[in-house]
PLY file of the C-alpha trace (Angstrom):
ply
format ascii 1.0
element vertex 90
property float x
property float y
property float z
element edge 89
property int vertex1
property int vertex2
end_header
118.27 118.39 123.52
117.34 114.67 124.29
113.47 115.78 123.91
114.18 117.27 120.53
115.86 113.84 119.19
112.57 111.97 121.06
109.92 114.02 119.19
112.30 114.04 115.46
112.77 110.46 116.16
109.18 109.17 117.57
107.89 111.59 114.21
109.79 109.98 111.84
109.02 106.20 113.13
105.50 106.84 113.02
105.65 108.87 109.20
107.48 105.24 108.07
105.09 103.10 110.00
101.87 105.25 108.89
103.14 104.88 105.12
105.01 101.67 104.77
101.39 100.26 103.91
101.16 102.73 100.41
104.85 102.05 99.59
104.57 98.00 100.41
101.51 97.46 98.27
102.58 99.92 95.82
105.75 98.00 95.19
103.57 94.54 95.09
101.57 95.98 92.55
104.57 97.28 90.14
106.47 94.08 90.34
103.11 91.81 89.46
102.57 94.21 86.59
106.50 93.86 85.40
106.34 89.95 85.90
103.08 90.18 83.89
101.63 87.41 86.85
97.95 87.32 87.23
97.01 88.96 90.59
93.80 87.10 92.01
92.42 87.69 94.97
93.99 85.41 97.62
97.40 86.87 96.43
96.68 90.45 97.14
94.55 89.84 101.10
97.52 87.70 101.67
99.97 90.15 100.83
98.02 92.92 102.42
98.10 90.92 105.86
101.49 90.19 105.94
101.86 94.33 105.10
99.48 94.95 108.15
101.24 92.80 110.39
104.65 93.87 109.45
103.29 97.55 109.85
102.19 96.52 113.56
105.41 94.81 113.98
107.15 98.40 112.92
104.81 100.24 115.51
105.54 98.03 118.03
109.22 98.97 117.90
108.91 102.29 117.76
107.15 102.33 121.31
110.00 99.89 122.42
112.83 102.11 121.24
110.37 105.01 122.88
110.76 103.23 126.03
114.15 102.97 125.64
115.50 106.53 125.17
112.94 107.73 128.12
114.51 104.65 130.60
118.20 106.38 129.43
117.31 110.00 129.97
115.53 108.52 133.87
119.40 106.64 134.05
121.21 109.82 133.33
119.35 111.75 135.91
119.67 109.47 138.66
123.37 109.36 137.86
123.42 113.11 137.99
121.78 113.20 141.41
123.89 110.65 142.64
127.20 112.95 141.75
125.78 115.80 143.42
128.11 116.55 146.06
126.80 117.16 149.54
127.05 120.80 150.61
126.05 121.58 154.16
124.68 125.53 154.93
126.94 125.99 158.09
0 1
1 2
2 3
3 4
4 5
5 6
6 7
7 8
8 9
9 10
10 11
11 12
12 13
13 14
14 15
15 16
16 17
17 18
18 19
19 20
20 21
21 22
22 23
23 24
24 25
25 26
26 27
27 28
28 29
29 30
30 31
31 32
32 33
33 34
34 35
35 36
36 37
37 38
38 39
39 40
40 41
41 42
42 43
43 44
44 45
45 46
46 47
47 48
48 49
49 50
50 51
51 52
52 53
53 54
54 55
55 56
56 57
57 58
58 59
59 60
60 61
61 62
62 63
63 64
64 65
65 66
66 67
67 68
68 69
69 70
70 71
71 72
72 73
73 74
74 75
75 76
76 77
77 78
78 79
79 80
80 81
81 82
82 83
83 84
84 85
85 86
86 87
87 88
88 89
């Protein structure tokens, strides 16, 4: 059960980190056409990078909150071995 919610979870962290790019600059895009601002250059690289790095930032957590769920599954199976109750075969 804890696998499944790994793989649906780690799936759908990297589906939002894979697209936020498209959506981010998409969104840039719309507004500066609504606002009917002139779009040069400088402004889009600089919104691009902060995309990018916000993107990284994103992936980054997902392999934190990775490491998280596979240190509490390792937690929960120590505390199961350590309830095990000793049983001797005499």
């Amino acid at each position: 059960m804890n696998y499944k919610k790994l793989s649906i979870g780690r799936s759908l962290e990297r589906t939002i980190a894979d697209s936020i790019g498209f959506w981010a600059s998409l969104v840039m895009f719309v507004v500066a056409h609504y606002i009917q601002t002139v779009l040069t250059l400088s402004k889009i690289f600089s919104t691009l990078d902060i995309i990018i790095n916000f993107k990284q930032s994103l992936a980054y957590m997902t392999i934190g909150l990775g490491f998280y769920y596979e240190v509490k599954v390792v937690f929960e199976r120590f505390a199961s071995i350590f309830n095990i109750e000793n049983v001797s075969m005499i």
